[in-house]
N, C-alpha and C positions, 0 to 999 in steps of 0.2 A: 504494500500500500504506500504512494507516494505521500508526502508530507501536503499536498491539496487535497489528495483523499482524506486523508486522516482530519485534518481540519473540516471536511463537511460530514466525515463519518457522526454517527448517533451515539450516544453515552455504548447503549447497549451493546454495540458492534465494538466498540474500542474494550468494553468487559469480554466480548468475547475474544480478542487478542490476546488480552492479558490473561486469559483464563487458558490460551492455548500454552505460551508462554509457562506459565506460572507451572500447571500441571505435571508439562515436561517435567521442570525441575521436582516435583517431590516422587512421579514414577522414578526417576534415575537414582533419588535419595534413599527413597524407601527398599529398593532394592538391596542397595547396602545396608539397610538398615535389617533388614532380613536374616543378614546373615551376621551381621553385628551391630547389635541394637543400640549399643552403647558409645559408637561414633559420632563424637561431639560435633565436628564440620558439617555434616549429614543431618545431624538433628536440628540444632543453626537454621542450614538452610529451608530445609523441611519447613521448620515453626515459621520462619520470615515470609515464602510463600503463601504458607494458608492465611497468615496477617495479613497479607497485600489482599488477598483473595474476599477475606469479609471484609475489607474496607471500600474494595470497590465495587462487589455487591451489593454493600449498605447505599452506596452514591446512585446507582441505578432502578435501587428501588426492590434488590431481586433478593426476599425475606429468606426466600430456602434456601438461595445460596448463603446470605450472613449465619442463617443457623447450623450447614452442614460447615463451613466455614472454619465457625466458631468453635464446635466441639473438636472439630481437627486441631486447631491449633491447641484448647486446652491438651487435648492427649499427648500431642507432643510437648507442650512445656512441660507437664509431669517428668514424659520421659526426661527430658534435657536436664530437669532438676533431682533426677536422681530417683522419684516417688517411685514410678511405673518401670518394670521391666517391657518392652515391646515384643510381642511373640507372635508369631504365626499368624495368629488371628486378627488381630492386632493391626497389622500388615493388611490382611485381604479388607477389613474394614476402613483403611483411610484410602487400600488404591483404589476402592469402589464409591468411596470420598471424593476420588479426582473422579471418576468419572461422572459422578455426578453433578459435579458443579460446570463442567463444560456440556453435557445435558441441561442443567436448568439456563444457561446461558443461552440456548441454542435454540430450547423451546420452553418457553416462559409457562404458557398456558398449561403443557404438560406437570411442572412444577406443581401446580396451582390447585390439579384438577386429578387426572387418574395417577401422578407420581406422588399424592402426598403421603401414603403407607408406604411407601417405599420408601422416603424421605427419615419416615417416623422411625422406620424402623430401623434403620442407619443410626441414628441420631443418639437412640437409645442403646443401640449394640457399642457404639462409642465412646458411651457415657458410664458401662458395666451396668444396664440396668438389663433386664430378663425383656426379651422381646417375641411376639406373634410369631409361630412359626412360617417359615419361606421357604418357597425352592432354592434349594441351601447347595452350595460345592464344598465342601471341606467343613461344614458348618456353619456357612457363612452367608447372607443373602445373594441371591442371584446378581450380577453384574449389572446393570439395567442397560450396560453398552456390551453387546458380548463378546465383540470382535476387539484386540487392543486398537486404542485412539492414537493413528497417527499423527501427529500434530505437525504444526507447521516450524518452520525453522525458528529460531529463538529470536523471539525480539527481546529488546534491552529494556530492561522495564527498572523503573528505581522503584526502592524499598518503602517509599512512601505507600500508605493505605489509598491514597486518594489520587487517579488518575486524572493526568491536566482532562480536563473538556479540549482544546485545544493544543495538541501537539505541534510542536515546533518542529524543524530540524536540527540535528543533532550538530551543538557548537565546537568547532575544536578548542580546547585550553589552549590557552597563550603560553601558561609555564613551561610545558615541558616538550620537546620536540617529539618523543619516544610516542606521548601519548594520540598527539597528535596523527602520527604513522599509525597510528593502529586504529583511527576510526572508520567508521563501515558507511560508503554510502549506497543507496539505494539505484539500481539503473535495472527496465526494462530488459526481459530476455531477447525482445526482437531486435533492441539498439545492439546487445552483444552480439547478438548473431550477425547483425551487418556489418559491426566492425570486424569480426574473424572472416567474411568472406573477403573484403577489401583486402585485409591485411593478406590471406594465404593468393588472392591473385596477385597484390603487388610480389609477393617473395616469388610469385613462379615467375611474371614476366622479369624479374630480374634476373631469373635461371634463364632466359632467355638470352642473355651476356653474349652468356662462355661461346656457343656458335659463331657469335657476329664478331668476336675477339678472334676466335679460332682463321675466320675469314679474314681480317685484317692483319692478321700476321700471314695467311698467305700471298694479298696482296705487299706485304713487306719483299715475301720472296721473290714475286714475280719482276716488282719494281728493281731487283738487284741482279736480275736476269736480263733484264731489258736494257740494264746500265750496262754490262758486260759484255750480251750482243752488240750495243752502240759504240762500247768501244772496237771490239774487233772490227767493224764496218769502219770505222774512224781510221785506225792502224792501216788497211788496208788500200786506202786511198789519200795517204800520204806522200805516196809516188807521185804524185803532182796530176794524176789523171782525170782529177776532179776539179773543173772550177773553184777560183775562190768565192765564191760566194754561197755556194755547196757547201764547200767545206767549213766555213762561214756560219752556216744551217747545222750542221752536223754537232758543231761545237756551242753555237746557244743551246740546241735540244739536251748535250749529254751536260748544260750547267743547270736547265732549268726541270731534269731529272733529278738531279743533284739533289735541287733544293725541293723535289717533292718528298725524295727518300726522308731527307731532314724532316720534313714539317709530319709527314706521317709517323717518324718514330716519336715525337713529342708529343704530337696528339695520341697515340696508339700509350705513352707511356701515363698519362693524364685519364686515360680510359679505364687502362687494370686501375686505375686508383680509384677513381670515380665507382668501378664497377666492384672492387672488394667493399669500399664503404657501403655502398648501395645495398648489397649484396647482406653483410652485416647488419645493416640499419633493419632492411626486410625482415630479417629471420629476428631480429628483436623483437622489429611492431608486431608480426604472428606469433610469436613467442608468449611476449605479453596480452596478446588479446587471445589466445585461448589457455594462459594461467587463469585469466579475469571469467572463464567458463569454469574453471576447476572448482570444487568441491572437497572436504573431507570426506574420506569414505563412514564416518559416522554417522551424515546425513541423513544414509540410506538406514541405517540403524534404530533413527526414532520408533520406541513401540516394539522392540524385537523381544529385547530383556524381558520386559512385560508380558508379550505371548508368550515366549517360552515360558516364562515362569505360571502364567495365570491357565494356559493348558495343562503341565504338569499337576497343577492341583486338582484339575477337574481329572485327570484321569489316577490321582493318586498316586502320582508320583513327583519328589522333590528334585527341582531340576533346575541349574543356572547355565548362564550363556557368558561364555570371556572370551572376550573380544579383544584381539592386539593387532597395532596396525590401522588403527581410528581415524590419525593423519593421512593419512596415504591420500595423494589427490587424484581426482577422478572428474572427468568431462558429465557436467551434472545432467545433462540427455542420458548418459549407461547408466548413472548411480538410481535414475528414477525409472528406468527398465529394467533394473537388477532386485528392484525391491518383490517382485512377485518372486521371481523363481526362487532368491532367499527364501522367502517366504515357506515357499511348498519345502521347500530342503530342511526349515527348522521342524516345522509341524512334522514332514515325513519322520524326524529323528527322535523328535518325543514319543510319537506313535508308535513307530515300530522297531526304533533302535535302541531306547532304553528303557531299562525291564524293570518291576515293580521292585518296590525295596527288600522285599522279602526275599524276592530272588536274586537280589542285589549282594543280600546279605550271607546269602546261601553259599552264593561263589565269590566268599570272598573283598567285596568289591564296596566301597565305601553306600551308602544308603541314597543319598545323591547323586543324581548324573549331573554327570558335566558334558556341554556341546562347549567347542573350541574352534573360533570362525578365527582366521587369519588370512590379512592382506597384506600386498606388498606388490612393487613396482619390479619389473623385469622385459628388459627387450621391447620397451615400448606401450608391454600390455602387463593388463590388472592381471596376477591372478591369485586367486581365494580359494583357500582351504578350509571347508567345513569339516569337523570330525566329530564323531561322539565316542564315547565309552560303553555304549551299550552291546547288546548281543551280535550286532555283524547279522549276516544271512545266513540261512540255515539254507546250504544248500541244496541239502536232499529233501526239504517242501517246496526249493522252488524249481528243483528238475520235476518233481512230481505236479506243480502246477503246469509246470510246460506238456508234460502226457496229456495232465487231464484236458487243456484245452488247444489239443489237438495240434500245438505248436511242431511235435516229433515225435515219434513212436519210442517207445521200449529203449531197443537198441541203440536209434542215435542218441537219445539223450543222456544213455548212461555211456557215451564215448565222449561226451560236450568237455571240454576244459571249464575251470571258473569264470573265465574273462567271457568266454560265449554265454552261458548262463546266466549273469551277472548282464551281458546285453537286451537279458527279455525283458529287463524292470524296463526299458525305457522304449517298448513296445506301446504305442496307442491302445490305453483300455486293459492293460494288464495290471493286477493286480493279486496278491497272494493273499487276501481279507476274502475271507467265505461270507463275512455277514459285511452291512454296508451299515458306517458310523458315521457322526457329523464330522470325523475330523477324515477319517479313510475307508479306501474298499469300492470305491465308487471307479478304481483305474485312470484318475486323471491327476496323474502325478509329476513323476518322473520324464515322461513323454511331453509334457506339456514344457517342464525346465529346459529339457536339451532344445524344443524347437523354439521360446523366449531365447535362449545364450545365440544360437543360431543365429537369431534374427540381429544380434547383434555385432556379427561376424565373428564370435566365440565357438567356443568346445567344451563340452563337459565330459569327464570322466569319472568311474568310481573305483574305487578298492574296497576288499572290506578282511578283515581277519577274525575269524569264528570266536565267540565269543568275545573277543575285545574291541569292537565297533567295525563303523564304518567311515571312509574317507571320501567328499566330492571335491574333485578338484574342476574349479572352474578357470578356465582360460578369457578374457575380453579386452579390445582394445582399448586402452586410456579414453581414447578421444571417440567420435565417431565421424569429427574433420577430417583424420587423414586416413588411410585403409595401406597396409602391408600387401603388394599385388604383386603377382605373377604374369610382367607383362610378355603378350604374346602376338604375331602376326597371323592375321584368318582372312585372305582375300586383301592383301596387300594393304590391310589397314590393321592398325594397331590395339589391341584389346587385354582389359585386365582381368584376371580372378583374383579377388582376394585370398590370401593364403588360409585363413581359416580355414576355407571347404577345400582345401587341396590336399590330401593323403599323400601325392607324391606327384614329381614328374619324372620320365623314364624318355627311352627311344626306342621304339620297336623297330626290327629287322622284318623283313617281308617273310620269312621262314617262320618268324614268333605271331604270324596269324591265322587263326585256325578257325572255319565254319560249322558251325553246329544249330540247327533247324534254321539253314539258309540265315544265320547272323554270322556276322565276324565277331571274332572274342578273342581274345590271349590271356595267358597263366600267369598269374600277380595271387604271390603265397597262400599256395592252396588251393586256390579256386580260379576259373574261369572269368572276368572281368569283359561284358559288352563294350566295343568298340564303335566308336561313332563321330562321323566327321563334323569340325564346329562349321567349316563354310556351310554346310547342310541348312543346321540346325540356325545359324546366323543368316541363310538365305544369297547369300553372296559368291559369286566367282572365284572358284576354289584357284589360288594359284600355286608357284612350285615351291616344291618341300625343298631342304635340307638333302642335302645326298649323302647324309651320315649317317641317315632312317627316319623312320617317321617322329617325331615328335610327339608327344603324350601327357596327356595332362590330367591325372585321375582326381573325379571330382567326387565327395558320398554327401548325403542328406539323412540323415536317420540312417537306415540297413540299405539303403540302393548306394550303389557305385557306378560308373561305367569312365571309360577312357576317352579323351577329347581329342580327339587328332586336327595339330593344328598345322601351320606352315614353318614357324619359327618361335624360338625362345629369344627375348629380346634380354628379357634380365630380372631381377626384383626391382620395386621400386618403392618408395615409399612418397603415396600421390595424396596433394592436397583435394579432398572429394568436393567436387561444385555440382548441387542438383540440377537434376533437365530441370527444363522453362515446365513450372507446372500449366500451363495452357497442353502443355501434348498430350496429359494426362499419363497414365501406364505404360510406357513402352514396353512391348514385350523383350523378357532376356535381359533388360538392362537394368541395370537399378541411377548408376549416375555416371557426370563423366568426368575429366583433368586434363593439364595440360604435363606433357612430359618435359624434363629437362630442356630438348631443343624448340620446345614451345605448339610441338604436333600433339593434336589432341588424339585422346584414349578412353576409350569407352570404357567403363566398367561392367562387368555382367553381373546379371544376379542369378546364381547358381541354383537356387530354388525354383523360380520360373525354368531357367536353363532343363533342368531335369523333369520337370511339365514335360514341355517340347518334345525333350525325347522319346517320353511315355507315350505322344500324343501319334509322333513319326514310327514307333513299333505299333502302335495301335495300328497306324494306318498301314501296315504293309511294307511305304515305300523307304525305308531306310536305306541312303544310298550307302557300297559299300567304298571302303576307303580303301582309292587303286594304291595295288600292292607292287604293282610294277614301276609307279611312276607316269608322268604324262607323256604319251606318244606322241601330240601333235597332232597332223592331221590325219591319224588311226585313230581317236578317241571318236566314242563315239556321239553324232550329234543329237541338240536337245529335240523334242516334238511339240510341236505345237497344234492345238483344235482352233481353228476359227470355224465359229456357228454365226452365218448370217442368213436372211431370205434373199438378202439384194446379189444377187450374181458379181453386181459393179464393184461393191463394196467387198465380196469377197474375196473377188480378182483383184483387186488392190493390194489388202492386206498380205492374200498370200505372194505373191512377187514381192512387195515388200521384205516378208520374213526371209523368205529362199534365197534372194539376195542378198543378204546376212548370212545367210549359211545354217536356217533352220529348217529341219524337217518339218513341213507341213502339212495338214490333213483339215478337209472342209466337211460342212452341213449347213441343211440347207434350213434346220429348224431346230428346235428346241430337242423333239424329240428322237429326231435323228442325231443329234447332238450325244443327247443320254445312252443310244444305245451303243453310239463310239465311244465315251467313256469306259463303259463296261467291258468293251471286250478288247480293247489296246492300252498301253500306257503311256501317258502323256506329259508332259512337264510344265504345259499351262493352256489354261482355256482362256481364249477371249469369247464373248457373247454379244450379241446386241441385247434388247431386253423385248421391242415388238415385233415378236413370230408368230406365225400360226402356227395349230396344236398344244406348242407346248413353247410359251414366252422365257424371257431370260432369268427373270425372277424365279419362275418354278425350275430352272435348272440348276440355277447356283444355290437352290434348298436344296433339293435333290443331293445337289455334290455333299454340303459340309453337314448332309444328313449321313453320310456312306462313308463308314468308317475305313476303308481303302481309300477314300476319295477326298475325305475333310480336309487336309493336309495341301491337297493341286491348288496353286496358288490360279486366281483370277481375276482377269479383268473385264469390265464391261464397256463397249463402244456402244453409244448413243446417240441418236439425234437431239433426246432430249437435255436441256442444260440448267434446266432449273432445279434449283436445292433439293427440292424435295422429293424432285426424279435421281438425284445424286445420292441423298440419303437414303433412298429404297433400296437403293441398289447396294450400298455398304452395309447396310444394318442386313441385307438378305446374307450377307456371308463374302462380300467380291474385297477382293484386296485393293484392286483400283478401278477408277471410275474417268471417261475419254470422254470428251464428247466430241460428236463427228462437227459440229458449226467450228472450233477449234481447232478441227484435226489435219496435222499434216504428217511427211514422211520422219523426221526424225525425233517427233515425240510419240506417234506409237513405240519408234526401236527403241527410243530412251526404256520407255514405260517397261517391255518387255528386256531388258537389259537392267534394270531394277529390281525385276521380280527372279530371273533367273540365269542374268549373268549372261554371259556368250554363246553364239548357240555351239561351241565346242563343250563339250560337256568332259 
């Protein structure tokens, strides 16, 4: 909330800040206080909280907050003063204290009206007096918020009871310089966001230098090659065989060479200078403007302590969360997508990784679980380590759930190692819970974390060791400005995978491909791995490989794999990510794009979509295969083209056109003759008009992306018609592009068709 906001905000909205604020701090305290009652800083802050909390309840008027308030603070000065020991209970009744005062703040009337036995009975369990019985967790009144209250990031609140009506902004002291450095101001996330794009273009076009520098010292060389020929030309006609006045010429040219070598080494030397400070300045300004996005990873934290611990009670078991690594800074776009799958990971570890105390006790093992989350920076990216204490996975219920629900029979499963086993939890819908709880058993766990990290261009993994827990190690990048890629060349243009989804890159030999029910495959440890070309899959003019072998790029998603066969391995990179123009909406395959060091842009893919496509291209049949021989020229063989017109003239056009290209072509003379060449030859693009008789364009190009052999044939529609809403029929029916004939001439049909499928050398 800006400092205008806050000045027209209402008493009650600024109670609800400080009630988010305030809360925070006594969930954080009370925790500690849990586990040592008797911690004087904790109690301190504790009692100062609830004081702030009834004073500016009292200011707004809100009587059940001054009274739940009120009794909170009394209980804590007891403790503070030595009276009261704080225990267990003790505990569930102030944190259900904090929840209720950002409840009454939130909804007054509620307060007023059906909260007030809940109110009461709080009030009195607080106070040591005997209260109505309730749906009780450990004894204690039900939560009236059940979920823990995430709160919002800490505002700076003073200790005063009494909240200005009117916030100011926050003054810096004169005295001290230190403190001054350390005030916080307020800025919009869409201002930082524009300042981080600015900044990471201006750092790329400054990587755009080194090229133009590279270039200007070759013009150094040539200029010294030029002066060298001049001379020998000079030396040679010395002999007097040349005119003075030639020679005359000969001698201004090699002085006023002379003095361009001079003026370009000066300028050339003013440039590296120019272009190192530039260069530095750049990578400062983006430096600093995505520290100014950074975040403690604590952030993510708010409310965690608290679930873990407020679950454990309800399932009966005492259970803390330690957390080291609190600082670690993080791009607060990951730290606010990280908070779910945390999330599932703590709940997963209460639930079914640490075991009730009795059995805690039984083996040994303190009556308390401990879950131990640790962060830290490495190589760019976050990664976190959740672990528990608890039982680990019992392997032999969870090979026996894999029987039972038909994942593998008998035999394989009791050949599976740990690590394949161990890959069913994070199966969509798997679960090892026979009966379904509020917290688990419903299968949407595990599965749901890896495709959340996914999406973040992360990796999760687990270990676990029987009986003495289980480990998730989460993988994700710092930022989500820049992405670690594997840049690649597919059709003479340059594209990235980010390394997340990449298991590996290899080179296949023409002997290392092997077909198996008419697919190409090769052996990558242990198993068979689909083969599949990206120019396909990217739609573009496959050009030439490597003559060292193929290139490969294996990409997985969950359990699917298959290999990317591209043209070239360009390098790793580490690309600052600039989103498409949101006007294009979705491009498919893509997710965004960059500029690479010499300032050529590079698409990124998105490997999720990516692996669609492929599913979509085996659906359809036509997966081309990726030649093993290399390209022949003109032995390759060419593409097919259908032109469906009624008009004779228009047909005779297109096809001379196309064949003159050097595409094989085949006509119809209607809709449905159209359809029945589909069916029985293969084709690698239809054009259509759309008014035919029998069977019009529109019912053909349903027809095709209705036929799952056929969905896939890229098409286009030629028109007479040119208005919009003849244009959008025709796209929204399924047509990849749309001509119209008032428009049409000879090199924007071949563009058109040289778009959709490239050359007709195929």
């Amino acid at each position: 909330m800006t400092p205008d906001q806050m000045r027209d905000a209402s008493l009650l909205e600024l109670f609800r800040l400080e009630a988010d604020a305030q809360t925070q701090v006594l969930n954080t305290g009370l925790l500690v206080l849990e586990r040592n009652p008797t911690q004087a800083d904790q109690l301190e802050a504790c009692m100062r909280a609830a004081h702030s909390l009834k004073g500016a309840a009292r200011i707004v008027g809100l009587d059940a907050g001054v009274r739940v308030a009120h009794v909170m603070e009394d209980l804590l000065e007891a403790a503070r003063q030595g009276h009261v020991r704080l225990q267990p209970d003790n505990i569930d009744a102030l944190l259900q204290g904090s929840d209720l005062l950002v409840r009454i703040g939130s909804d007054a009337d509620w307060a007023e009206n059906a909260g007030r036995d809940v109110i009461a009975a709080l009030v009195a369990r607080l106070q040591g007096q005997p209260a109505e019985p309730a749906p009780a967790t450990g004894g204690l009144i039900e939560p009236v918020i059940p979920a823990p209250v995430i709160s919002a990031p800490a505002i700076p609140v003073a200790p005063s009871p009494l909240p200005s009506p009117e916030p100011v902004e926050a003054q810096v002291p004169a005295d001290t310089g230190a403190e001054a450095r350390d005030r916080v101001l307020r800025v919009s996330a869409e201002r930082l966001d524009h300042l981080l794009d600015i900044s990471s273009k201006s750092l790329v076009e400054f990587q755009r230098i080194k090229p133009l520098n590279d270039a200007l010292h070759r013009l150094k060389r040539l200029q010294a090659s030029a002066s060298r020929a001049l001379d020998v030309a000079r030396e040679s006609v010395l002999d007097g065989t040349l005119d003075p006045q030639a020679q005359a010429m000969l001698g201004e040219a090699r002085q006023l060479l002379g003095e361009c070598q001079q003026m370009l080494s000066g300028y050339m030397a003013d440039f590296d200078e120019f272009g190192w400070q530039g260069g530095q300045r750049a990578q400062l300004l983006y430096d600093a403007a995505l520290a100014s996005r950074m975040r403690p990873f604590a952030d993510v934290l708010a409310g965690q302590a608290r679930m873990v611990r407020d679950l454990g009670r309800s399932l009966g078991k005492p259970v803390r969360l330690e957390v080291s690594g609190e600082t670690t800074q993080v791009d607060r776009d990951v730290l606010e997508r990280l908070e779910a799958p945390l999330t599932h990971l703590l709940r997963n570890a209460v639930d079914h990784g640490i075991e009730s105390p009795a059995v805690r006790l039984r083996l040994g093992k303190p009556e308390e679980g401990v879950i131990r989350l640790h962060a830290r920076h490495h190589a760019g990216m976050l990664l976190l380590e959740l672990a528990d204490d608890g039982a680990g996975v019992d392997l032999e219920r969870l090979r026996d759930a894999v029987v039972a629900r038909q994942f593998a029979n008998l035999e394989t499963a009791a050949r599976m190692t740990e690590e394949e086993l161990l890959a069913f939890l994070f199966l969509p819908g798997f679960s090892m819970r026979e009966q379904v709880t509020e917290v688990s058993g419903r299968g949407v766990g595990l599965d749901a974390v890896q495709h959340m990290v996914r999406q973040l261009r992360g990796g999760v993994r687990m270990e676990q060791r029987s009986g003495q827990g289980a480990t998730f190690h989460i993988e994700v990048p710092l930022t989500l400005s820049v992405v670690r890629s594997l840049v690649v060349e597919v059709g003479g243009e340059a594209y990235a995978f980010p390394l997340a989804h990449i298991e590996r890159m290899t080179r296949l030999q023409h002997e290392d491909i092997v077909q198996l029910e008419g697919r190409q495959h090769f052996w990558y440890e242990g198993r068979h791995v689909g083969l599949v070309s990206a120019s396909q899959i990217l739609q573009c003019a496959e050009g030439k490989r490597d003559e060292a072998g193929i290139p490969v790029v294996l990409i997985n998603e969950r359990d699917t794999c298959y290999g990317v066969a591209v043209e070239r391995f360009i390098g790793e990179r580490t690309l600052v990510v600039m989103p498409l123009d949101p006007r294009l909406g979705k491009v498919q395959d893509l997710s965004a794009g960059a500029l690479l060091d010499d300032g050529r842009p590079v698409l990124i893919l998105d490997v999720e979509d990516l692996l669609k496509s492929v599913g979509k291209l085996l659906g359809s049949g036509r997966l081309e295969k990726v030649d093993r021989g290399g390209r022949q020229g003109a032995g390759a063989q060419r593409k097919r083209v259908l032109v469906v017109d009624d008009s004779l003239t228009v047909r005779e056009l297109e096809r001379k056109l196309l064949t003159g290209r050097g595409y094989e072509v085949a006509v119809a003379v209607d809709g449905m003759d159209g359809w029945n060449a589909l069916r029985s030859e293969h084709f690698d693009l239809l054009i259509t008009d759309i008014d035919m008789p029998r069977m019009d364009g529109i019912e053909l190009v349903t027809l095709v992306r209705r036929d799952n052999r056929l969905q896939s044939l890229p098409v286009m529609v030629v028109s007479y018609k040119d208005r919009e809403e003849d244009r959008r029929r025709g796209l929204d029916a399924g047509a990849d592009y749309y001509l119209a004939k008032a428009s049409f001439h000879d090199e924007a049909l071949l563009d058109a068709v040289v778009m959709l499928i490239g050359e007709a050398q195929g």
